[in-house]
Structures are given as structure tokens and as C-alpha cells.
C-alpha positions, 0 to 999 in steps of 0.5 A, a space after each residue: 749637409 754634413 756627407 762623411 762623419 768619421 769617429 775614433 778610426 784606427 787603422 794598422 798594418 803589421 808592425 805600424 799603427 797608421 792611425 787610432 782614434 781619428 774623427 773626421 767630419 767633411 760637409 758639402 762646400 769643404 776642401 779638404 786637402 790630405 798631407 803625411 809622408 809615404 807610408 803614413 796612411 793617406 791612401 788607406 784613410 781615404 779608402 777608410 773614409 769613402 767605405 773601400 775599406 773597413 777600418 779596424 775600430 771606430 764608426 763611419 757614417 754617411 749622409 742620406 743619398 749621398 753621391 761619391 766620385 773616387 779617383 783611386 791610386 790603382 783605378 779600375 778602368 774596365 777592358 772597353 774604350 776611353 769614352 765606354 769608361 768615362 760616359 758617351 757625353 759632350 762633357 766626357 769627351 771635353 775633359 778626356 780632351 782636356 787631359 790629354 785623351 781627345 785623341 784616344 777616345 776610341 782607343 781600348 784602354 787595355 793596351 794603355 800605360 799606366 799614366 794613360 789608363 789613370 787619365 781616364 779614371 780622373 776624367 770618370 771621376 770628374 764628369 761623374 754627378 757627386 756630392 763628394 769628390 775623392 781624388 788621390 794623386 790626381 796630378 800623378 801623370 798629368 802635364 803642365 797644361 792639364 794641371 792647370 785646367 784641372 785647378 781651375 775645375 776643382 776651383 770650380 766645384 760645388 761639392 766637398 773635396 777630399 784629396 790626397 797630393 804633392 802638388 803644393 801650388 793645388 793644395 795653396 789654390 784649392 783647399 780650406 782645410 788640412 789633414 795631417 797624417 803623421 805619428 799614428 795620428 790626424 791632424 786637422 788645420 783649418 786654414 789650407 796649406 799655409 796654415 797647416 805648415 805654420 801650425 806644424 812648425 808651432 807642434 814641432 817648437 812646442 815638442 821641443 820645448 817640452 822635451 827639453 823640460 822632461 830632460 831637466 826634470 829627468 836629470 834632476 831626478 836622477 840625481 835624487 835617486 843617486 843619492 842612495 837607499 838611505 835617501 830613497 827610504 824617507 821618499 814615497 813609493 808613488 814618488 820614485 815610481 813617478 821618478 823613473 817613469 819621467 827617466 825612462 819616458 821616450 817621447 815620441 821622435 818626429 817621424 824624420 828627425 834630421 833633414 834629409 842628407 843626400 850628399 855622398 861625394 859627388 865625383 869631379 865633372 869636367 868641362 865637357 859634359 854632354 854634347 848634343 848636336 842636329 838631334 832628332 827622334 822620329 817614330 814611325 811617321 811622327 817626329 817628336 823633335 828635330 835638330 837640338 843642339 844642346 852643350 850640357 854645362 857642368 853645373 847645368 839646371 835645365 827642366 823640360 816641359 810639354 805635353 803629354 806625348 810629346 818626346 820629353 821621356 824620349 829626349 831623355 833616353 836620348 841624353 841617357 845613352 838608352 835609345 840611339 837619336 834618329 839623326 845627330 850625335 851625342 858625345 859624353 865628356 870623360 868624366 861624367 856619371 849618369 844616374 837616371 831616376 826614371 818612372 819605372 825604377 829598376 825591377 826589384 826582388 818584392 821578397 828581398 829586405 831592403 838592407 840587401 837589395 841597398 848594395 844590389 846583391 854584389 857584397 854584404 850590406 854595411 854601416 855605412 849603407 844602414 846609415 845612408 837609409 836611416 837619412 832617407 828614413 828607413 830606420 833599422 827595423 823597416 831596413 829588415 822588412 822585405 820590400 813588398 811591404 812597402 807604400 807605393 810612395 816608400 818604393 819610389 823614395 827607395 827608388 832614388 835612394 838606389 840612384 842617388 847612392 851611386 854618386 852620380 855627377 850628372 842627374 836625370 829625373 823623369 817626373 820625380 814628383 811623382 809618389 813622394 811625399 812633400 817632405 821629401 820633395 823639400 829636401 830633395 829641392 834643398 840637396 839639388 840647391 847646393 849640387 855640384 853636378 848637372 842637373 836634367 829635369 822633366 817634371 809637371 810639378 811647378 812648384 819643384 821646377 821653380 825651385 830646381 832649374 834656371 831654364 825651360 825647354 820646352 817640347 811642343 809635341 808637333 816637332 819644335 822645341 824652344 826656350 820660355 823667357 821666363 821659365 815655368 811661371 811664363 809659360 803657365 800664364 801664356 798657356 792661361 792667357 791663350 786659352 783665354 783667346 781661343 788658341 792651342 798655344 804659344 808659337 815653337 820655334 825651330 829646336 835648332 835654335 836651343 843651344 845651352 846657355 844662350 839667351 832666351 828668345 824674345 817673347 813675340 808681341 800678343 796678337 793684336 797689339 799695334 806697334 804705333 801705340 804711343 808711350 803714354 797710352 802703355 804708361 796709362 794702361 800699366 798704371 791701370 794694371 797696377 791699381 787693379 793688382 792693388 785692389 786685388 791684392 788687398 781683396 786677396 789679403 782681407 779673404 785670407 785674413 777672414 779664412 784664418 779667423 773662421 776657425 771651423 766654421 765650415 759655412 764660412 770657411 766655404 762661402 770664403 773660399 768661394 771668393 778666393 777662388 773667383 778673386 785669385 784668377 781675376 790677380 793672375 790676369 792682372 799680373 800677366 796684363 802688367 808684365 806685357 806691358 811692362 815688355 811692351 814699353 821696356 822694347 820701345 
């Protein structure tokens, strides 16, 4: 059944066409993913889509009797409770659980945070009865933990899909097609992400090509035309008109044209950076962490995870200077220079232009600050444009500009996937890659973590801290591997023994295992594991194949998707089950 049916829709915003002419079709069974860079329009085309927003040309249609859910970018949760918003029912309060709400069900959602109050949007929206499920951001203020759920929910779902969001490793599991809003246009790559990325590597090749034959042209019609009156006169008029239209053609510039160039000189850090000893956080009768001693490196990448709540953003404040520890010290070295780029960002005038509010009012901007936003994107005419109209994801790129141009040489970042679009999230993971300074990361993003740290640390959210031999990708599986057997979680070790630089703790045996077990049976278990990610591998790789080939053919593409989601999974267990064992024999 065929639920939004969208044609020719055009949509600006003053001084920016953020699309024209764009058709779009979403059926029941579609997974439909929404990419473009802050600013682009997503936001707006899929409050164009749902009929939030009336769009300045084209039509829209919808199914008969269809039902939509929407997770907004700024949901309206009321003024009442958590479980008067989302539904008085046994599913409604499991997924407030699941999304870390089981303990605020009663609470009023007025005095929430942000993040919070959109954790009960998300939870209404997903419990709500739809034919269509809209999700903008949906991970933004979500950990680790809950991410993982929700992949495996919307996996689940039998309706279309249709969301907005920088989260790659939920584009790469949950989604059969791509739109692209890029340039003023919608580009649509059946296939899911991977093939959206293939095929706009293929667009940008071919522009160039095609660039480089109109220059060549260009060039040798100038010199036609150089030749004088004289040779001009035996030419028709059509033909030196075509001449100086192929001169004077600009052809439309990718939206970014170089990478993102972050590097501005970072100061020299020294030994000693940050010492950390016996800290801990307590507040009112809770205790967040205790005892950390921690001894930053000059070229530290350290992430820390844990759910929500459980003292991440405090720890760094701590590491910040901005909040004093309940008990320990913390000594900076000499020559450190912090930047924070936190979740709130500093307060901005909304009517000061953004070439001002670049050099914090101190002195009049200059070459070099134009040409420091023009590398993060803001062209000369945006640099004129007060900052109240700018995307909320826009405010958040000016955000790190503002933290970046200071030249700090150690960096904290507090979620900094949050509003950024991929692109940027690439080139920042590229400019971190080479970066001389140290480098503190709290993030839910797994993608950005693997990218961007060595270490784990890990906040438990009941007082302990400790090291996950393995980094993200081994929590995630012990997390998956532990709902599976009915636990909360992975046992915390005391945070006294977290030392920077020490070796991570040894992974504690799973439950169950007998510690007689002879060398042989583990060898025929790993053995079997193997075959299993053999077969699953293949099975995995023929879908993938068979998706590609589907073309738009929206049957397949769902029926296909469907048995990627149920094979991906039964891979990751084997993959778990085979790094287990390999422990297992490896410590015998």
C-alpha cells in the first residue's frame, strides 16, 4: 500500500532553495533513511512529507486511513507525566524503560531536560499504532545501550520507515533506501547506505569529468572568439552566443568543496597534562563514581560510556575545572589549553552575524577568520547572516568552530555527534586521526568512537567505573549477550583500579562455563562457530547482492530486508560465540 505519494515539492527559506521538483514515494514495508548536511532541508522535507508543513509547490497525497507516528526535532510532550504522554499500557512503560525512563514514569515531564522530555517523544511515537513511522534524530540523547534496542525495534518494524539521522551504524542495519538532500535537490539510492555512499562518489567523478570537458571547451572557444571582429563575422550569431554561454557557465560547486581543514596550530603539550587522583562525585545521597585516578597522556584518546545519568557529563566538568570533585584532586599540567565543546554551547546574541560573533566581540573580524568558516563551510554570504537563522544542526557546527578556533591542545567533547551532519562527523574523525593533543570523548555514537579513541571507560551508573577490553564494539556484544540471559549488565570493577595507560582487566569467564573443559571440546565448539559465520556470511552476502539488483522494486527491497534483519543478528551471536572461545582457549 502505497502511504505518501509526494511530487514536484519545492521548499526555500530566504536566500536558499532547500528543494525543488522533488517526488518521493514511501509504501508500507519501505526503510527509508534521510541524509544532507545541516541546513540542507531534511528536517523540513519530512515535515513536508508527514503534512506539518505546507510546501511552497507541488502535491502530496496520502493513503486511504493511513496512520502516521512523528518524532519531531522539538517534540511537544504536554505538562503532565511521562506515562500520561506516552500511554497508560505494559508496552509504554517497557520502552520508557528501555530508553532509560522506568524510573521517571510518575515524574512531570515540565521540569525534564531536553534530551529527557525527547526521550518520551521517542517512546510515544514508537508505541503509538502506525502505518508510517517518522523519526528525526531519534538516537540524539539516547546511550549506548538504548541505541541498541531501538536498532533492533525499528528492525523489527512491520510498517515504512522514514527517518532523519547521523547515526551510520542505524542507517547500515535499518534501511533499503536513501534520500539525498543535497544542492536544492533529492536524491533517492535504492540499496541503503552503502550504496548511497558508492553512488555519490560515481555523481561527484562524473561532475568532474564533465567539468573538465566544458573547461576545455571553454577554453577553446575563447580563443575563437579572441581571433577578433574580423573572424566573428563569418560565425552565426546562435554560434557566439552558445560560445559565451559555455565561458560564462558556473556549474553548480559541491556543496563542500574541500575537506574540512581543522588544523590551526595546536600549542605544544607537555608531559604532564591532567592528573587525576582518588576522585569522586556524589550528589545529594547518590554517588556517581568514586576513587578514579586517572593520568591524561599527551596524546590520550580516551571515550567514556554508560547510561544515561550516570555522571559521564559530570566527569567531564570534573576533568574541565567547571565543577570541584566531592573528594580527590586534579592537577593540570603547565602547558595545557582546554577547549570544551559541551552540549549546550556558550549563549549567542540570535541577532549578531556570524562573522562578528567568530572573534567574540573582542576586535573586528578578519581574513583569516572569513577563511577559517569558509573551511567549515560558511561561505561569504552565510558569514553576513545573523545566527537566528541558522539550522539547529548549523548552530551546532558554529559551536565547534568557536571551540576549535581557539587552538586548544586538549579537547573535550560532550556528545559531538549530536546535530552534525555525516559529513562533518568524517572530517572531524579525520582531523582527530592526526591531532597532536589529548583527546576526552563522551559519545553514544559507536561509529565516531571506533573511529576516534583507543580506550573505553566505562561509567556504570551505580558508582563503579571500569576499562572494556575491547572498546565499544565489546561492550555493545557483552550488552546484547546479557539481555539475552536475562541480566542488567556486565559486573563494574571498583573505578580505583582505572589508571590511564594500564592494561584492560581481563574479561571475566561467561557464567556457566566449566573451567574443566578439555582443550578438544572448545577446539569442536570454535570449529562450529566458524562454519556458523561461514554459512552466515554468505547468506549475508547473496541478500546484499540480491538488494542491490532490486532496483525499485519495493516488494523485494522489503521482502530482502526482512531476511537481513533476521540473518544479521543470528552473525553477530556467532561472532560473540567465536570471540569467547577463542578467550576461553587462548587462557587455558
Amino acid at each position: 500500500m502505497i502511504v505518501i505519494d509526494a511530487t514536484n515539492l519545492t521548499m526555500s527559506r530566504p536566500g536558499k532553495v532547500l528543494f525543488e521538483d522533488a517526488s518521493v514515494t514511501i509504501s508500507t514495508g519501505d526503510r527509508v533513511g534521510v541524509v544532507g548536511l545541516n541546513g540542507s532541508g531534511k528536517s523540513t522535507l519530512l515535515r513536508v512529507l508527514t503534512g506539518a508543513t505546507d510546501p511552497d509547490a507541488g502535491d502530496l497525497r496520502f493513503g486511504r486511513g493511513v496512520r502516521i507516528s512523528v518524532l519531531e526535532q522539538q517534540p511537544d510532550v504536554g505538562t503532565g507525566t511521562a506515562r500520561d504522554a506516552v500511554g497508560d499500557s505494559w508496552e509504554a512503560d517497557a520502552v520508557l524503560d528501555r530508553l532509560g525512563m522506568g524510573n521517571r514514569l510518575d515524574d512531570s515531564v515540565v521540569p525534564m531536560s531536553g534530551g529527557e522530555r525527547r526521550r518520551v517523544a521517542l517512546a510515544r511515537a514508537l508505541v503509538t499504532e502506525s502505518d508510517l513511522l517518522v523519526l528525526d534524530e531519534p538516537t540524539n540523547h539516547l546511550d549506548i545501550d538504548a541505541i541498541d534496542w531501538l536498532e533492533e525495534r525499528l528492525a523489527s518494524f512491520k510498517g515504512g520507515l522514514l527517518l532523519v539521522t547521523h547515526d551510520r551504524h542505524l542507517l547500515d542495519r535499518v534501511t533499503s533506501r536513501i534520500l539525498e538532500v543535497e544542492g536544492g535537490k533529492v536524491h533517492s539510492h535504492d540499496g541503503g547506505y552503502a550504496t548511497y555512499l558508492r553512488n555519490r562518489s560515481d555523481r561527484e567523478a562524473h561532475a568532474e569529468t564533465a567539468e573538465a570537458v566544458r573547461q576545455n571547451l571553454a577554453k577553446r572557444e575563447a580563443e575563437w572568439l579572441s581571433r577578433g571582429a574580423k573572424a566573428r563575422t563569418r560565425k552565426s550569431k546562435a554560434h557566439i552566443a552558445r560560445a559565451k554561454e559555455v565561458i560564462e557557465f558556473t556549474p553548480d560547486a559541491p556543496v563542500r568543496k574541500n575537506q574540512l581543514d581543522l588544523h590551526q596550530g595546536t600549542p605544544r603539550l607537555g608531559d604532564k597534562v591532567i592528573d587525576m587522583e582518588d576522585v569522586g562525585v556524589t550528589l545529594g545521597d547518590r554517588q556517581l563514581f568514586t576513587g578514579i585516578n586517572l593520568q591524561l597522556l599527551n596524546r590520550e584518546r580516551l571515550g567514556i560510556v554508560g547510561p544515561n545519568g550516570a555522571g559521564k557529563t559530570t566527569l567531564l566538568d570534573v576533568i574541565a575545572g567547571r565543577r570541584r570533585a566531592t573528594v580527590g584532586t586534579v592537577e593540570f599540567g603547565t602547558t595545557v589549553k582546554l577547549g570544551y565543546f559541551d552540549q549546550v554551547g556558550r549563549e549567542l546574541d540570535p541577532k549578531q552575524r556570524i562573522r562578528d560573533a567568530i572573534t567574540g566581540g573582542k576586535r573586528d573580524p578578519d581574513w583569516k577568520d572569513a577563511a577559517f568558516l569558509e573551511r567549515f563551510w560558511f561561505d561569504s554570504e552565510t558569514q553576513w547572516s545573523p545566527i537566528e537563522l541558522l539550522s539547529g544542526g548549523e548552530r551546532r557546527r558554529f559551536q565547534l568552530v568557536l571551540t576549535l578556533i581557539e587552538q586548544p591542545n586538549v579537547l573535550l567533547l560532550d556528545e559531538p555527534t549530536n546535530d552534525l551532519d555525516i559529513d562533518t562527523l568524517r572530517s572531524l574523525e579525520d582531523f582527530l586521526d592526526g591531532w597532536p593533543g589529548a583527546l576526552i570523548v563522551v559519545s553514544h555514537d559507536r561509529a565516531f568512537l571506533e573511529r576516534t579513541v583507543h580506550d573505553v571507560l566505562l561509567i556504570d551508573g551505580v558508582g563503579n567505573a571500569r576499562r572494556v577490553p575491547g572498546g565499544v564494539d565489546a561492550w555493545v556484544e557483552s550488552r546484547r549477550a546479557d539481555r539475552k540471559r536475562g541480566h542488567a549488565g556486565p559486573t563494574a570493577i571498583p573505578a580505583s583500579s582505572i589508571k590511564s595507560g594500564a592494561p584492560a582487566a581481563p574479561a571475566e569467564p561467561a557464567k556457566g562455563a566449566a573451567s574443566s573443559r578439555s582443550h578438544s571440546t572448545i577446539r569442536h565448539e570454535l570449529k562450529k562457530a566458524e562454519k556458523d559465520m561461514t554459512r552466515l556470511e554468505k547468506q549475508r552476502d547473496k541478500l546484499t547482492a540480491e538488494l542491490e539488483a532490486a532496483g525499485t522494486n519495493h516488494e523485494e527491497l522489503t521482502r530482502i530486508g526482512a531476511l537481513l534483519g533476521e540473518v544479521q543478528p543470528q552473525l553477530d551471536d556467532a561472532e560473540m560465540r567465536w570471540l569467547q572461545l577463542t578467550e576461553e582457549l587462548e587462557s587455558r
